[in-house]
C-alpha positions, 0 to 999 in steps of 0.5 A: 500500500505503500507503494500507491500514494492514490490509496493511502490518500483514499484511506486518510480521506476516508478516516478524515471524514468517518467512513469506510473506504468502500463508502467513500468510493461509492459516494465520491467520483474520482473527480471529487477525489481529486479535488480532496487532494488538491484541497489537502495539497494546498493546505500542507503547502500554507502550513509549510509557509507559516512554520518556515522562517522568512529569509529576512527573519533568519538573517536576523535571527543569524546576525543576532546569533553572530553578534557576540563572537568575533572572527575566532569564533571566541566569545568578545569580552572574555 
């Protein structure tokens, strides 16, 4: 099962809205189907963006980090 993405997909989509996967397969055509994982595509693909830090973010974040060392990687001050 693995090996076919189509079928895990139908079995999470099934659990998702509490049936069984033969039900899914006799109430949705596989136009339906396929709209559910483009549904789902798109929604893991806004979630990705909101959990990832914006280039701008991390170069800060990076500079903050860099700003106590000096280039031998010492620690100023000590």
């Amino acid at each position: 099962m693995i090996a076919n993405p189509e079928r895990m997909f139908v079995f999470r989509l099934a659990r998702e809205l509490g049936m069984t996967v033969s039900r899914l397969l006799r109430e949705a055509d596989s136009r339906e189907i396929a709209e559910w994982m483009a549904f789902f595509s798109i929604e893991n693909q806004e979630r990705e963006k909101k959990s990832k830090p914006s280039p701008k973010a991390l170069s800060a974040k990076m500079r903050a980090a860099l700003a106590g060392f000096d280039n031998s990687g010492d620690k100023k001050g000590r």
